[in-house]
C-alpha positions in Angstrom: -16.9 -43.0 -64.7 -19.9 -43.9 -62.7 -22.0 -47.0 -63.1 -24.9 -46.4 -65.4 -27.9 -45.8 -63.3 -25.6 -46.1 -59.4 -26.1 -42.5 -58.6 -29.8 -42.0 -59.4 -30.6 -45.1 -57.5 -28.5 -43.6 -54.6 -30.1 -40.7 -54.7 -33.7 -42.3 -54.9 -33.0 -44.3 -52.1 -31.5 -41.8 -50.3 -34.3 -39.4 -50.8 -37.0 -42.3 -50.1 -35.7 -44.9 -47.8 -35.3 -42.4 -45.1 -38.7 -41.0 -45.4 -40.2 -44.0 -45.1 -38.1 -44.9 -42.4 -39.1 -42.6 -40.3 -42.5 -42.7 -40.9 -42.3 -46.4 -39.8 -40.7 -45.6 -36.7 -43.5 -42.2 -35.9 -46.1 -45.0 -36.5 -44.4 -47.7 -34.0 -43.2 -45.1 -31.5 -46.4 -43.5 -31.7 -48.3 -46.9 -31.2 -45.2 -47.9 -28.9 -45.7 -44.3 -26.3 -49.1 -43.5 -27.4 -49.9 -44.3 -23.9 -47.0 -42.6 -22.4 -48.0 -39.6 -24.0 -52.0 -39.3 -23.2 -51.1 -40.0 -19.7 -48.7 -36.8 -20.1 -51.1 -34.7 -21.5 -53.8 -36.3 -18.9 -51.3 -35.8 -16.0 -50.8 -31.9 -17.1 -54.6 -31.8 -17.1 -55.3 -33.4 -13.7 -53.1 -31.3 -12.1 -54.7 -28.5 -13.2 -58.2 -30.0 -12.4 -56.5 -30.7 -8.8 -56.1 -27.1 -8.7 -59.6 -25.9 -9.2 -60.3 -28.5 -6.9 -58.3 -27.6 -4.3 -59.4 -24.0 -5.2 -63.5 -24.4 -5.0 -62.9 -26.2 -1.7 -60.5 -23.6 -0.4 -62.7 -21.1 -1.7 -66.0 -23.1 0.7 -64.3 -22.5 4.1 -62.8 -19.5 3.2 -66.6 -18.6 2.7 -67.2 -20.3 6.2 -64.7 -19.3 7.7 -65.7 -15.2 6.7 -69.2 -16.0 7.5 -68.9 -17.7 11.0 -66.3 -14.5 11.6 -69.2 -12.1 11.0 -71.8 -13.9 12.6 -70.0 -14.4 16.0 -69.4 -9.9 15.8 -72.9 -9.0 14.7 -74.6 -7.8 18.2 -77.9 -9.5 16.7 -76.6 -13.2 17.2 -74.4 -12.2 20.4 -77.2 -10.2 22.8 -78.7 -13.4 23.4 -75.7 -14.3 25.3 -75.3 -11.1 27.1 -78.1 -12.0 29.4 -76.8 -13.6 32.5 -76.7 -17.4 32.4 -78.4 -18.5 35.7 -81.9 -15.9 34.3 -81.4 -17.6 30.5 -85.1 -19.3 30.2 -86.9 -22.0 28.5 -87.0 -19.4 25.6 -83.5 -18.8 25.8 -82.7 -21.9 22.8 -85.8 -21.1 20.5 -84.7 -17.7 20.4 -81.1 -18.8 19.2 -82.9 -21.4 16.4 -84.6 -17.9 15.3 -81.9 -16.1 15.1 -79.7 -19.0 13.4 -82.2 -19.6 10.7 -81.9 -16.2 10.1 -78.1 -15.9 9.7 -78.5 -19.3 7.9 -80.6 -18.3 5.1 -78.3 -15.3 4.0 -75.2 -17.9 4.2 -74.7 -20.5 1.5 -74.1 -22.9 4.6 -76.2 -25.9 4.9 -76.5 -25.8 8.5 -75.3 -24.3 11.8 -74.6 -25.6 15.4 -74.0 -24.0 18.3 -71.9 -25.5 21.6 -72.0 -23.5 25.2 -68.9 -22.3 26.8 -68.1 -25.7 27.6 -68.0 -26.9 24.6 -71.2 -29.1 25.3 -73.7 -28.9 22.3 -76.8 -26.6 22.3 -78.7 -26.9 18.7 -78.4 -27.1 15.5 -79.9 -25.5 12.4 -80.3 -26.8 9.0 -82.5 -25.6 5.8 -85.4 -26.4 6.1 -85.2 -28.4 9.6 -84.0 -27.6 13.4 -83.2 -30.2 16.1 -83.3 -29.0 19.0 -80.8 -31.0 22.3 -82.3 -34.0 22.9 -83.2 -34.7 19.6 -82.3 -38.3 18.0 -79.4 -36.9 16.6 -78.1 -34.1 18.6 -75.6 -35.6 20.4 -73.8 -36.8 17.1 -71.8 -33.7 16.3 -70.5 -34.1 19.6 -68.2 -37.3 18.5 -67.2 -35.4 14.9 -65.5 -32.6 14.6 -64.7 -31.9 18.1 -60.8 -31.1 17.7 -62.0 -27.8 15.8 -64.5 -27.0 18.7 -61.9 -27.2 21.5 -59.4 -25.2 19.2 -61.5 -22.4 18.5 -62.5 -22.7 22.8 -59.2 -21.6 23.4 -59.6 -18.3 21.4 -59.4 -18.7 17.3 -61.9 -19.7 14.1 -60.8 -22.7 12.7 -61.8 -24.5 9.4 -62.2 -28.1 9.6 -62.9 -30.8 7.3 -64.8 -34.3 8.8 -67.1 -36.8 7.9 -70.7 -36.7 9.3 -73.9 -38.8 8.2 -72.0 -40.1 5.0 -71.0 -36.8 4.0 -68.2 -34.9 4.1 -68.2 -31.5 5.6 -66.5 -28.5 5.8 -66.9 -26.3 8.6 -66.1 -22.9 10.2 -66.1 -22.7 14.0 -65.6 -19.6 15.5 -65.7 -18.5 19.6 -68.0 -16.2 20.2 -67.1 -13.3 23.1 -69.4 -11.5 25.6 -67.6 -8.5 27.5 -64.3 -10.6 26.7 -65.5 -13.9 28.1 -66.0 -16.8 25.9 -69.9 -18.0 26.0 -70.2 -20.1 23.4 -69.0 -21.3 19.9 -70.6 -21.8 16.5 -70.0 -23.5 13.8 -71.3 -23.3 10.3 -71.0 -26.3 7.9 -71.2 -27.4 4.5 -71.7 -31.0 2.9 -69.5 -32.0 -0.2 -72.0 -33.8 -1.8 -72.4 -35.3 -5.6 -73.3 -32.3 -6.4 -70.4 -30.5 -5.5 -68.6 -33.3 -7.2 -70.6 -32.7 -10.3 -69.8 -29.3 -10.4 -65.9 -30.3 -10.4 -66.5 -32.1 -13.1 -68.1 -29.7 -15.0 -65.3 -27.6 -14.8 -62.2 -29.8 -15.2 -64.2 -33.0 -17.3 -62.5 -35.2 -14.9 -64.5 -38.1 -12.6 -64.0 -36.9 -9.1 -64.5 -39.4 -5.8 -64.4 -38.1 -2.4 -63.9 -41.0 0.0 -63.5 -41.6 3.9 -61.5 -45.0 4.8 -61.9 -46.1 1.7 -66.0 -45.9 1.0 -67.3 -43.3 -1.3 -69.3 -40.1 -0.2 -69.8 -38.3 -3.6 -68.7 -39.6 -7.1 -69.1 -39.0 -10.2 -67.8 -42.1 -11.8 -69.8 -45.0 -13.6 -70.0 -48.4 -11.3 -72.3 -51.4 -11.5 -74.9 -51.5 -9.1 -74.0 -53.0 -5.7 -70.0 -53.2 -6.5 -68.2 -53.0 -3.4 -64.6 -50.5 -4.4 -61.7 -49.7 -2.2 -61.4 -45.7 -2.9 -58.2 -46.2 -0.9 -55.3 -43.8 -2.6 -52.9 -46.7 -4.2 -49.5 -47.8 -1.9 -47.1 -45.0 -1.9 -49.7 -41.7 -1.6 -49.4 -40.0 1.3 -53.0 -40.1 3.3 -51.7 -38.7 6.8 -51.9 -35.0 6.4 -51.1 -31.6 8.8 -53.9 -30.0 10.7 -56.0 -28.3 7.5 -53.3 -29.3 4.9 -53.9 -29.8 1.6 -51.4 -32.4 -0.6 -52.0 -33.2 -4.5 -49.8 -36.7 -5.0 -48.5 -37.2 -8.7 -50.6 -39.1 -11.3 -50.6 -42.9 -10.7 -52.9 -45.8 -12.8 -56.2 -46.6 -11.1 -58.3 -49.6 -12.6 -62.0 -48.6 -11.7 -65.0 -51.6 -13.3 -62.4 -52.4 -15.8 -61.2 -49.7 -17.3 -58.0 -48.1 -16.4 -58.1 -44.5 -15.4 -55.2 -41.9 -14.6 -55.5 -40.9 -11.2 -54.3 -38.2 -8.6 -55.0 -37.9 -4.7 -56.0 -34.4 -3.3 -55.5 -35.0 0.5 -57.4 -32.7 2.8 -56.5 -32.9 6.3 -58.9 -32.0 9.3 -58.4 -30.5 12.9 -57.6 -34.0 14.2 -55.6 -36.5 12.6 -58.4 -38.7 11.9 -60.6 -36.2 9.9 -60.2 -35.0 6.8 -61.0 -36.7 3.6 -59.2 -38.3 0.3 -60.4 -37.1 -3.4 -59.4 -38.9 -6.4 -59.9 -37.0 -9.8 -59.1 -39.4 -12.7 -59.5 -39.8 -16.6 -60.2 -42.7 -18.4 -57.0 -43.5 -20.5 -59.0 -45.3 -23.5 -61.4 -42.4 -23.8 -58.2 -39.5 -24.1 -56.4 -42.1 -26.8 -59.6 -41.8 -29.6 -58.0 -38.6 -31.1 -54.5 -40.0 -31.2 -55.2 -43.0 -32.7 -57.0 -40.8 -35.9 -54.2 -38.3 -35.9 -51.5 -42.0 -36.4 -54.0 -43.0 -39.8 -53.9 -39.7 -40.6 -50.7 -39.8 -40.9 -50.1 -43.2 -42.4 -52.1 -41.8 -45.4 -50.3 -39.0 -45.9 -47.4 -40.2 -45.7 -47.9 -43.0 -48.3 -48.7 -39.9 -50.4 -45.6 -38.7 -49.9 -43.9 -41.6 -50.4 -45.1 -41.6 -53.9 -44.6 -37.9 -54.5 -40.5 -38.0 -53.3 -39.6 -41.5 -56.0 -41.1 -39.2 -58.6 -39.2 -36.3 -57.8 -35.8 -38.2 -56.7 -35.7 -39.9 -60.3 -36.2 -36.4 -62.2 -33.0 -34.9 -59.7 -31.3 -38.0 -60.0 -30.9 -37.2 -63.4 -30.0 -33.8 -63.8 -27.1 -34.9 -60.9 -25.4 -37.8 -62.0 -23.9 -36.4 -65.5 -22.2 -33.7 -64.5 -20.8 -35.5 -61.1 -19.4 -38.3 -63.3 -16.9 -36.2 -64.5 -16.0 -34.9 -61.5 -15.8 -38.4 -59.5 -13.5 -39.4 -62.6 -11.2 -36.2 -61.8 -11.1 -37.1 -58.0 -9.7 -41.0 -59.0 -7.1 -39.6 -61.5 -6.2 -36.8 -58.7 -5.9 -40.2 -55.8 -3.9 -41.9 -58.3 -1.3 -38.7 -58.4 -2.8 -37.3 -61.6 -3.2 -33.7 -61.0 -3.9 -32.8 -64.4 -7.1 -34.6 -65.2 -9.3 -32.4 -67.7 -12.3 -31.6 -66.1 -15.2 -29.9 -68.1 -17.6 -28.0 -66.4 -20.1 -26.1 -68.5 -23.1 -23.8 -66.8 -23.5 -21.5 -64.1 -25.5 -23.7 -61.0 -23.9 -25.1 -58.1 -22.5 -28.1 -60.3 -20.3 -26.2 -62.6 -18.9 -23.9 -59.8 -18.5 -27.1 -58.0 -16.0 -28.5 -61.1 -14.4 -24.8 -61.3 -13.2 -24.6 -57.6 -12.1 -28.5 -57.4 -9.7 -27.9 -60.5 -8.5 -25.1 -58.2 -8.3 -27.0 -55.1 -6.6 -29.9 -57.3 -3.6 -27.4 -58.4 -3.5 -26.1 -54.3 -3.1 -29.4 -53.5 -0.5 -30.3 -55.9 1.8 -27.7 -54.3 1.0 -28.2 -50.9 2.1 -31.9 -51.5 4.9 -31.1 -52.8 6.2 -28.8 -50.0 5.1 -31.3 -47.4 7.5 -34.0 -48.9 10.2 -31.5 -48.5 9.0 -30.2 -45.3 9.0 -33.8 -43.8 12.3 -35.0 -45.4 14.2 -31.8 -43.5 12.5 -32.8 -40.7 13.6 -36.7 -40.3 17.0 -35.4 -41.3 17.1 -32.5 -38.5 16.0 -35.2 -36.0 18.6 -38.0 -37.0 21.4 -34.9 -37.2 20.3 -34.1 -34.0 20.3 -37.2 -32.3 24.5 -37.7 -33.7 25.5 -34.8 -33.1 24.3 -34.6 -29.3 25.7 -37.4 -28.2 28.7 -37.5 -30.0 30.3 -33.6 -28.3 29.0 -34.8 -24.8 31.2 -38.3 -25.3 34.2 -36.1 -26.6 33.8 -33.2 -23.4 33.8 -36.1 -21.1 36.6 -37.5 -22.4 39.2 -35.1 -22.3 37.9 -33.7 -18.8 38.8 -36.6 -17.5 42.1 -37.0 -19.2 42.9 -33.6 -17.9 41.2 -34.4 -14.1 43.7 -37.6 -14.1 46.7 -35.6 -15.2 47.5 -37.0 -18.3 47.9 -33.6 -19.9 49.9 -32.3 -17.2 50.2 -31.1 -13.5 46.6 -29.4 -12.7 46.7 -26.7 -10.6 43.8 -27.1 -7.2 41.3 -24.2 -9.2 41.3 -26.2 -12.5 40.8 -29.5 -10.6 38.0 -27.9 -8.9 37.0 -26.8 -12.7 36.8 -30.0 -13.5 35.1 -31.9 -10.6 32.3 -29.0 -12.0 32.4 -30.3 -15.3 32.1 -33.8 -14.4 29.4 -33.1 -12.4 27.3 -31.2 -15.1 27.9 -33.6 -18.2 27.3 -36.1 -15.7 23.8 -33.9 -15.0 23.5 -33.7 -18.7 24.3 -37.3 -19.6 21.3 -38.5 -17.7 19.1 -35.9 -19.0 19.8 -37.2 -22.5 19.3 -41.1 -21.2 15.9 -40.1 -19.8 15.2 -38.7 -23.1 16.3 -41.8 -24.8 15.0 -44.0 -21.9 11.4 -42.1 -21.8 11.2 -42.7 -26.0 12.3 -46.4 -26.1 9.3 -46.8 -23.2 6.5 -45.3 -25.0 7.8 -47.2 -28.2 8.0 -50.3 -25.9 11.3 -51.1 -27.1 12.5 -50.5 -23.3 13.2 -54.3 -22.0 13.5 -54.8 -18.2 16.1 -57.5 -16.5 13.8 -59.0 -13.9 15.2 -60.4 -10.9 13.3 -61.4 -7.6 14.3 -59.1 -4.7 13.3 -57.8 -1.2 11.7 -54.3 -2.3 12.7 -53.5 1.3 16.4 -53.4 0.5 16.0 -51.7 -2.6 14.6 -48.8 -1.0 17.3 -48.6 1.5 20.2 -48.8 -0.6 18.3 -46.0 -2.9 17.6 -43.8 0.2 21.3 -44.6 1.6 22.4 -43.1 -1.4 20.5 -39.8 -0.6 21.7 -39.2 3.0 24.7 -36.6 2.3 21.9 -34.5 0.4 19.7 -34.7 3.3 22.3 -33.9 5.6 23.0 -30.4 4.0 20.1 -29.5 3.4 18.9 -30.6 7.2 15.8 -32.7 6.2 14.5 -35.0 8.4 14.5 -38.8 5.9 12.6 -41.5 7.2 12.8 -45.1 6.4 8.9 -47.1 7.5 9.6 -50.6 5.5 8.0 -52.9 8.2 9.6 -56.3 9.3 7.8 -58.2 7.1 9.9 -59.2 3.7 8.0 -58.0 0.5 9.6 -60.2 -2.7 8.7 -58.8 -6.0 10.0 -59.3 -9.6 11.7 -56.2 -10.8 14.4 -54.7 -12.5 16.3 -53.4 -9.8 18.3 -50.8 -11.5 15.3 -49.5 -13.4 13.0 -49.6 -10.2 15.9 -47.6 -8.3 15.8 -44.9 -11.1 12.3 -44.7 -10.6 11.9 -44.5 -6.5 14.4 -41.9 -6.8 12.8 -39.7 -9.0 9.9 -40.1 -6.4 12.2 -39.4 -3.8 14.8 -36.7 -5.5 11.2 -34.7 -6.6 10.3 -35.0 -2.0 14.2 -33.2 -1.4 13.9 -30.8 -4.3 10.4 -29.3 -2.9 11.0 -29.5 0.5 12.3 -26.6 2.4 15.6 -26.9 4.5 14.4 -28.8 8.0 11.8 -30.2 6.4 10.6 -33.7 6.5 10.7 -36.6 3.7 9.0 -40.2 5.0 9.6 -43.3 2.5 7.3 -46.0 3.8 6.7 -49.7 1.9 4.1 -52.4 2.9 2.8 -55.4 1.3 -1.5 -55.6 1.0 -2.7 -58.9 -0.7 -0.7 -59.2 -4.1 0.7 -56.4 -4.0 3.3 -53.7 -2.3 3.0 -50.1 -2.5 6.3 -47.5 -1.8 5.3 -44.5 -0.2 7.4 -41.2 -0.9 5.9 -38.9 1.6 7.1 -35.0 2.3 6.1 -31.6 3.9 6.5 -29.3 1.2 5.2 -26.7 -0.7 2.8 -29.1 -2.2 1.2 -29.0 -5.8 -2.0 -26.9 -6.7 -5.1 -29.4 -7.3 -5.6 -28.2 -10.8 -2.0 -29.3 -12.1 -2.0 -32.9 -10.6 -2.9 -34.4 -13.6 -0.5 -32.7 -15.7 2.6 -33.8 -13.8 3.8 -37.0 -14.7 3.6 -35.6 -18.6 6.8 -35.8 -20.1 8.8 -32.2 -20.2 6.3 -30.9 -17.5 6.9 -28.9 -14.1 4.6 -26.9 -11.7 5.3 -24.1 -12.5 6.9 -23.0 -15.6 9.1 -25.1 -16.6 11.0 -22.1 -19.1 11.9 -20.7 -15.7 14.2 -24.3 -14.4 17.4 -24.5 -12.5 20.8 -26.0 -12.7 20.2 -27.2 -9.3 19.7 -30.4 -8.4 19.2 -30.9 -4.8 18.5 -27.1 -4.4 15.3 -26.1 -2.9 12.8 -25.3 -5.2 15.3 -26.0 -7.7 13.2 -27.4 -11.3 14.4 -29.7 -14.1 12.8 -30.3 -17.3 10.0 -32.4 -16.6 11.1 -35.8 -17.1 11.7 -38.1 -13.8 8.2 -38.0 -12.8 7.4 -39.3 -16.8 10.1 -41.7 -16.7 8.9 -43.1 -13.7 5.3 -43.6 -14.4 6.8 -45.7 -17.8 9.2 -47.4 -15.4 5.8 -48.0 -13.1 3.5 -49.2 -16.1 6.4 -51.5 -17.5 6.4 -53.4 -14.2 2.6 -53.5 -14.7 1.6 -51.4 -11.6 0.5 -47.9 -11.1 1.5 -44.3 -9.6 -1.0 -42.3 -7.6 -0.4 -38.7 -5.9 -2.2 -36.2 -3.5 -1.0 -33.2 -2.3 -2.1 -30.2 -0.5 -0.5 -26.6 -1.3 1.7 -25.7 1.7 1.2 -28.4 3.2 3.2 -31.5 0.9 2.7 -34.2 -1.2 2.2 -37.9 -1.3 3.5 -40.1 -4.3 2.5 -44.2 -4.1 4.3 -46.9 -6.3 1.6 -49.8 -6.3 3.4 -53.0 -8.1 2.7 -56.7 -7.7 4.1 -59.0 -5.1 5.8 -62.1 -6.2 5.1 -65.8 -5.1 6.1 -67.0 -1.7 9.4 -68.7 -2.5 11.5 -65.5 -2.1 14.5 -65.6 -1.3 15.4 -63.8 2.6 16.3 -60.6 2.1 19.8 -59.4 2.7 20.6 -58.1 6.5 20.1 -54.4 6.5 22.8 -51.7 6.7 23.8 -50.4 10.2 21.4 -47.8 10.3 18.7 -48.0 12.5 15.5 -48.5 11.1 13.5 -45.5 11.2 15.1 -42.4 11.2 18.0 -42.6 8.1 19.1 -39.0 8.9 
């Protein structure tokens, strides 16, 4: 039965503790990324308030731009220039003022200028003012702004964006034509001003600054009298922008008089790489924080309300729970203990009762399903151990009295049986090894494999391995290649069980390879360690099956569909040398590697340690020359 009262306080902590839990951790991650997340919200907000921006001042010199276009095509601002230049008179400028101020009270432009053909400046109109050439400042425009006025020479309007007086300006020039010759240009402009950057802020509630070099030419944010600020956009922003571009950088932290405000760059580039100008449109980080700090008490009220609501509740469940589940938990010890006929009583019709109802059930399916597994896995540990016997034990018998018959103890053999029986010594000699690499493969994985570790030249291993394959090579008329270098390479291994492994490598190369082919076996030594090479030009292995094949009873291919062929091309076995060697690999503690390319061959590389320097010289090779074996 259960503890009195270890349910119910479960369950109350269980319905409580978490609650509170994760109101903690809303309250410290909010107080934790509070800031994270205003500056979120604020960055979604300045971009968007970067987009008006960009907007009202794409919208100004579109309006310029439109403007100066009409101007320069209505004949009322162009007859002037139709008259001949050598009888233009002392009237000739006044009358261009007049009909500027004209055009310039209809325009929401704050002033116009006009250049000759040569690009030499003529007058200029403002609201409310004129200054005729020769004026005190006339000759300014000349040195701002001047990239747009020899553009739109050459046969274009331009929009252009410069700083003049301590403003910033954007402008429209625009050629004007007379009879297809150029005679002069004009150019309307428009200052930026505080109260353009007031109206930004109206619309997008952000502080908006639009600086040249660094000094401010309108702004709308709060700074103490006389304080000298670097409106510079911070290390990272781009400020070097095409001709009339226009780049918004992402939202970066900006301390302005002490407080810290979030910040984005609009980058407006001029005619000429030196014009243009820089606005930054920031929030103040504090000021976006009030609501979410009243939203976190909020929150810490309600849910210490909760809090109190949930214990209530959890001890009134608790209750109703824990009597009817005590019988239950007492059914599930007596049913782990092997008692499968525990009463259990289960009165009602809720979710509880049905719940006693269909584990009684499930108690009875289990008993039978127990049952039929101890008898399923008792006839399976007796198939396997029959098995084992009674494989090994015809095999020993068939080779015995084949070879009492090849040796002519039974009698005088005819040549066709003799032949029989070479056959038959040749396949239980096939199937022999298959059942040792089973065995072999098994004691591995269980680690009860043990190697007999001598030191030897890896070198001569090889070639006595590779000897051993030259007859196959031979028929079959493959090219084998020997590449073991001059240089001895000493290693502790289990010669016998390392053989059995490079010859899978290199018994895998023949098998694949197509008649005439070629099969390279290569060995060097790199640092600590040696690596034998089994090389060939076969049909290769698909990409998507490499790391499949050194699983145990595994082929490319299907492996339903193998041959009795050993040496035959394409000829397939059951899957087990390139297993057996990656155990043989592993148990000398190195590692097997493969590539291969379909069509084309495959590459398999034995990596194993070296051992120390005292080796022993390696034994002279065989007559062979090195290189080329067959």
């Amino acid at each position: 039965m259960l503890r009195f009262g270890s349910l119910r306080v479960r369950i109350v902590v269980l319905t409580t503790v978490p609650l509170i839990a994760i109101l903690v951790t809303i309250l410290l991650s909010a107080m934790r990324t509070s800031n994270d997340t205003v500056r979120r919200r604020v960055n979604e907000s300045l971009s968007e308030a970067g987009s008006v921006f960009v907007q009202m001042v794409t919208s100004r010199r579109n309006e310029l731009v439109s403007m100066a276009q009409v101007t320069v095509r209505d004949p009322r601002f162009f007859a002037p220039f139709s008259i001949p230049r050598e009888e233009r008179g002392a009237e000739f400028v006044p009358t261009l003022e007049g009909i500027a101020s004209d055009f310039l009270r209809i325009t929401d432009a704050d002033f116009m200028e006009l250049f000759d053909a040569d690009g030499r400046f003529v007058t200029r109109v403002t609201r409310g003012e004129r200054l005729a050439l020769g004026g005190s400042r006339a000759s300014e425009p000349a040195r701002t702004g001047t990239a747009a006025i020899d553009l739109a020479m050459r046969g274009s309007a331009v929009a252009d964006f410069y700083e003049y007086d301590g403003r910033v300006v954007v402008a429209a020039v625009a050629p004007v034509y007379v009879l297809h010759n150029l005679e002069a240009v004009v150019r309307f402009g428009s200052f930026l001003t505080d109260e353009f950057a007031g109206e930004v802020k109206r619309l997008t509630g952000a502080d908006v600054c639009l600086a040249k070099n660094g000094h401010a030419l309108a702004s709308t944010y709060a700074s103490r009298p006389g304080a000298d600020i670097d409106w510079r956009p911070q290390s990272g922003v781009a400020t070097s922008m095409a001709q009339g571009s226009v780049t918004m950088s992402e939202a970066f932290s900006r301390n302005h008089d002490g407080r810290e405000y979030v910040t984005i760059h609009v980058g407006v580039g001029g005619v000429a790489p030196e014009d243009g100008f820089d606005a930054l449109l920031g929030r103040e980080l504090m000021a976006e924080m009030t609501p979410i700090l009243m939203l976190e008490k909020r929150l810490a009220l309600g849910g210490l309300a909760a809090v109190v609501v949930t214990l209530f509740v959890g001890f009134l469940v608790a209750n109703t729970i824990t009597t009817p589940l005590s019988r239950i938990v007492a059914a599930s010890v007596a049913l782990q203990k092997g008692q499968y006929n525990y009463p259990i009583d289960m009165r009602g019709r809720d979710e509880l009762a049905l719940l006693g109802k269909n584990f009684a059930l499930m108690r009875e399916s289990l008993a039978t399903y127990v049952q039929n597994l101890k008898h399923l896995d008792q006839a399976k540990s007796n198939f396997i151990a029959l098995a084992g016997h009674e494989l090994r034990t015809p095999l020993t018998i068939i080779t015995g009295f084949n070879e009492m018959i090849a040796s002519g103890a039974m009698g005088q053999l005819p040549d066709k049986v003799k032949e029989t029986t070479t056959l038959i010594t040749e396949q239980l000699t096939g199937l022999n090894k298959l059942v040792q690499s089973m065995l072999d493969l098994t004691y591995y994985e269980q680690g009860l494999q043990a190697l007999q570790v001598t030191q030897r030249d890896v070198r001569e291993v090889v070639r006595d391995a590779a000897v051993g394959r030259r007859q196959v090579a031979e028929e079959r008329k493959l090219r084998l290649t020997l590449d073991l270098g001059e240089e001895p390479i000493n290693a502790m291994l289990d010669p016998r069980r390392f053989t059995d492994a490079f010859l899978a490598l290199l018994d895998n190369a023949v098998r694949f390879t197509a008649d005439g082919g070629t099969v390279r076996v290569s060995a060097r030594k790199s640092g600590g360690e040696f690596a034998v090479t089994v090389e060939d030009t076969g049909i290769g292995i698909p990409q998507h099956e490499l790391k499949w094949i050194f699983d145990k009873i595994y082929e490319v291919g299907d492996v339903m569909h193998h041959s009795s062929g050993t040496y035959g091309f394409g000829s397939k076995g059951f899957g087990l040398g390139l297993a057996l060697c990656k155990a043989i690999v592993e148990k000398h503690g190195g590692r097997i590697a493969v590539s291969s390319t379909p069509g084309r061959g495959s590459t398999f590389t034995m990596t194993l340690p070296c051992a120390g320097p005292s080796a022993a010289t390696p034994a002279a090779a065989p007559q062979e020359e090195e290189g080329v074996l067959v």
